[in-house]
N, C-alpha and C positions, 0 to 999 in steps of 0.2 A: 332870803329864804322864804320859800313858800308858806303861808300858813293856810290850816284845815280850822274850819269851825267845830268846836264841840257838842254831839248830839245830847241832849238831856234825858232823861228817862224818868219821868211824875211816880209818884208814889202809886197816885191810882192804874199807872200801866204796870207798877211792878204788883200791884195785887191781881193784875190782868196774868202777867206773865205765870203767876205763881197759881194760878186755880189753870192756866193750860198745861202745864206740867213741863213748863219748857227753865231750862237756865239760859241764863243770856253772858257770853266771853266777851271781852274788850280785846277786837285784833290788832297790836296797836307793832306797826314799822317803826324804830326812832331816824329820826333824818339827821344827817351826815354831814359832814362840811360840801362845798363846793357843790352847794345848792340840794341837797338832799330836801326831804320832804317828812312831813310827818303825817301819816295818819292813822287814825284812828276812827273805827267802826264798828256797832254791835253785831254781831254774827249769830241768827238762832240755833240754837242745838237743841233737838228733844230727845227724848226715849228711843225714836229706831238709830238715831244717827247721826251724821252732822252733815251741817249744810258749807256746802262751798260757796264763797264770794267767788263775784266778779273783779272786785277791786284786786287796783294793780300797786306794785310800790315804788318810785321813783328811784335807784341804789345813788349814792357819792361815790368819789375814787376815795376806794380803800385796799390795803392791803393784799396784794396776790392776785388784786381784779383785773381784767386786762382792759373792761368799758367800764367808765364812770359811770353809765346809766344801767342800769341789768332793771327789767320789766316780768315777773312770772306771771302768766294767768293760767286758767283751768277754764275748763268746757263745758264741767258739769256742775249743771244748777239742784241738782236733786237730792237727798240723804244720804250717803255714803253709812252702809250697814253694818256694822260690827260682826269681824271674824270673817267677812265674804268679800271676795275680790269684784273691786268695782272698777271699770275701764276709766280714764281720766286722761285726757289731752293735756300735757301741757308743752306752751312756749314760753323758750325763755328768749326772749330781746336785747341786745348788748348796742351801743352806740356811743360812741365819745372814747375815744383811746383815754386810759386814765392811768397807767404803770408802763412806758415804753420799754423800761427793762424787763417786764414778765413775759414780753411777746419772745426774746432770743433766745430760750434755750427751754427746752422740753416739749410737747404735744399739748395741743391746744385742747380744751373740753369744757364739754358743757357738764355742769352737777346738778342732780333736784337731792335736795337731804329730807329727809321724815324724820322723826323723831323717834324715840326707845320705844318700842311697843308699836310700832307702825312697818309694814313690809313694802316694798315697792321692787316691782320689773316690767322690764318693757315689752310691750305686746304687740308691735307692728312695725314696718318700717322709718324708719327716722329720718326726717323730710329738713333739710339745708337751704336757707336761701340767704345769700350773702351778697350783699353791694358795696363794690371799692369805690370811694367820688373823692381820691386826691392822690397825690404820690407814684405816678403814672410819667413823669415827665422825661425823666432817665432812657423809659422802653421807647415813650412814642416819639419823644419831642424830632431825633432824628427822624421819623418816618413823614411829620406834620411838616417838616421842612424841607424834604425832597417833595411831597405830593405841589405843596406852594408852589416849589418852583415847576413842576407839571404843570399846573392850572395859570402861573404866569403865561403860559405859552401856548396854553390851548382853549383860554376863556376869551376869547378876545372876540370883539366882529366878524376878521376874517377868517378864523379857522374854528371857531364854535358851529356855525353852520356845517362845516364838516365832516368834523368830528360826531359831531348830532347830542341837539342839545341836552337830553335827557342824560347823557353820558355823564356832561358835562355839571349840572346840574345834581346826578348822582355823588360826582368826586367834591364837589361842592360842599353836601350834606356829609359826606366822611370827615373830609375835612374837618367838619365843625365838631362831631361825634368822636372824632381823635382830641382833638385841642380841648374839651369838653371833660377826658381824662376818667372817664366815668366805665365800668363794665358788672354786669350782676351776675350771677350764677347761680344752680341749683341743680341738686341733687340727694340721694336718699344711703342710707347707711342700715344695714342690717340688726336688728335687735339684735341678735346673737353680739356683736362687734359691742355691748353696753356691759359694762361689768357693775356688780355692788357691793361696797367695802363696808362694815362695821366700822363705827369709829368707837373709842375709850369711851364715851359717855351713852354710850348705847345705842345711840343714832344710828341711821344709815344715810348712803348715799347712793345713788344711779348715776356713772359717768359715759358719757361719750365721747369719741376723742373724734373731734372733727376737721382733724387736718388731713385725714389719710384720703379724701376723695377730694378735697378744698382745691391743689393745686390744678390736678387735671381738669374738673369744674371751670376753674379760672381761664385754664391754659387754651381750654374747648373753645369756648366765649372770644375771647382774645383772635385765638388762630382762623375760626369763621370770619369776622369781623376784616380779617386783613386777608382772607383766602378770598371773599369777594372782591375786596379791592385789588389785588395782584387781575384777575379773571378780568377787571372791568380796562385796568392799567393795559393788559396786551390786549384789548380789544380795540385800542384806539388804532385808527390806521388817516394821517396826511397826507396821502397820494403825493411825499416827498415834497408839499409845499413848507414845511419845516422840519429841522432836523431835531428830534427829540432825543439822539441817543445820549446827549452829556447827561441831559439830567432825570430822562428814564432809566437807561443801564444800573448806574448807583442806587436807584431809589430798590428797584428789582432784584438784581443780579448780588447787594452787595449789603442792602438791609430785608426786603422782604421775603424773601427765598429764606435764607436762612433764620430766620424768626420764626417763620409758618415752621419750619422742620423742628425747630428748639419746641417750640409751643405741643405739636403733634404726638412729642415721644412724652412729653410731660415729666420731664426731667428737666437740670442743670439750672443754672445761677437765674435766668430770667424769671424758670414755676417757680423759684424757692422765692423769689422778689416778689412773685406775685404774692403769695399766700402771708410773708411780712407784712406787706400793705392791705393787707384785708381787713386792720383795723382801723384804717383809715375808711369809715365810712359804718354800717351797719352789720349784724351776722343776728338772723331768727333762725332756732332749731326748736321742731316740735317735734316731741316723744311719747309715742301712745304708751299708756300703762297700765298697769295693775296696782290699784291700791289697795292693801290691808287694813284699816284700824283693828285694833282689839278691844277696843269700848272701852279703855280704861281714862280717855282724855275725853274730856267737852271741846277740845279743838285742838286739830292737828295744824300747825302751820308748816306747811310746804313751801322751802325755800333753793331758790334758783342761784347759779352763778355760771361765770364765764372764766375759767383761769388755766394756769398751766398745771398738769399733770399733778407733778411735785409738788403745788403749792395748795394742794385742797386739801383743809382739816379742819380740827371744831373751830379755829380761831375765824378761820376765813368765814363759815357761817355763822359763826355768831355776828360780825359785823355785817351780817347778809347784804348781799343784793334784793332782788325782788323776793317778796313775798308774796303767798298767796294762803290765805286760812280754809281749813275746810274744817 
């Protein structure tokens, strides 16, 4: 477990603090099992408002989380003014699968919670950028072993000249880029599409459900990726000095064709694999907003999570993920 030093605060700065007319919060995250972190920081709040850190919180795998790391920050360094709506960026950051079983059932979403006495809504497009880097072997591992055996037969002395070697060279670097297993995406989701629930203890929440663009996103990435290679595959021509059809035909006619088409329409058993294995690697969603204080808190802390639909309530944020104090 990580440790944070403790800052101290002398008698003679809190008579400093106490003739500027400022109170000083202690923003303090508690850290988690499975390397969580703790820290702790003074955050100034005066008379017009409160100030937003930059600090970010490390989360643990807890309950209902779908990443063991959830990260919140904020954009704005300025006083946040009581009673007026202030814009506020924030991302929240998720990486490390940490509840395998919260990914199968329900809609995936991102939460920011406020506190009783705090409003929040989204003010702009909601911007997705997600990277898969494992769990890919199922889709491509057939495609990586038909290409092989292409490049068996056309990487060679006498028919790389050619074929031409850039080609050659090209299907090389795919290669590598399939076997690699890795694909990212992004894309953007309508404020409208973010709803905000009251919880029991007066809090709120701001949810996004960010699976409904997540597959096709993926599907997009994916299906380019292999529409080039198809394009560069019937580009090859051996003036009949080898016979490519055994192990062209299959790789074409009998995996790539019909995956570019699965991938295109963004449906069926491969997009719904894909968006499963989206935890396998990282997911940032930043969500412009509007924040309310009512001036009745010396500090609001603004907390982030990543989980299913069903499973967002006061429990899930009390054991927060990231936080962020304003």
């Amino acid at each position: 477990m990580k440790k944070v030093g403790k800052t101290l605060v002398s008698s003679v700065q809190r008579k400093r603090m106490y003739k500027a007319k400022k109170m000083w919060v202690i923003a303090g995250v508690v850290g988690l099992a499975f390397g969580g972190v703790t820290l702790s920081d003074f955050v100034s709040v005066d008379q017009n408002g409160v100030h937003i850190t930059q600090r970010t919180a490390e989360a643990a795998a807890v309950d209902s989380q779908i990443f063991s790391d959830v990260d919140t920050t904020a954009d704005v360094t300025e006083p946040l003014p009581a009673n007026q709506a202030t814009n506020v960026n924030f991302t929240v950051t998720g990486s490390g699968v940490a509840d395998v079983s919260a990914v199968n059932t329900g809609s995936r979403e991102v939460a920011l919670q406020v506190p009783a006495g705090t409003d929040i809504t989204a003010n702009g497009p909601i911007s997705v950028d997600v990277a898969v880097t494992g769990g890919l072997g199922t889709i491509l591992d057939p495609i990586v072993n038909g290409l092989q055996g292409v490049l068996n037969l056309i990487d060679t002395p006498l028919t790389k000249p050619i074929v031409g070697a850039s080609t050659v060279d090209k299907l090389n670097a795919t290669l590598d880029n399939l076997k690699n297993g890795a694909i990212t995406a992004q894309y953007t989701i309508d404020p409208s599409e973010a709803t905000v629930t009251t919880l029991p203890d007066g809090s709120q929440y701001l949810a996004v459900n960010i699976d409904g663009g997540l597959g096709t996103a993926l599907s997009q990435t994916l299906s380019g990726t292999l529409s080039d290679l198809l394009d560069t595959l019937s580009s090859i021509n051996l003036l009949g000095i080898v016979n490519l059809d055994p192990v062209l035909s299959p790789l074409v006619d009998n995996l790539l064709t019909p995956l570019i088409s699965e991938l295109t329409t963004g449906t069926g058993d491969t997009v719904n694999q894909l968006v499963d294995l989206s935890v396998l690697g990282s997911t940032s969603v930043t969500i412009p907003t509007q924040v309310t204080p009512d001036g009745t808190q010396d500090s609001v802390s603004v907390k982030g999570a990543i989980a299913r639909s069903e499973l967002i309530n006061v429990d899930l944020f009390a054991n927060s993920a990231g936080t962020t104090p304003l």
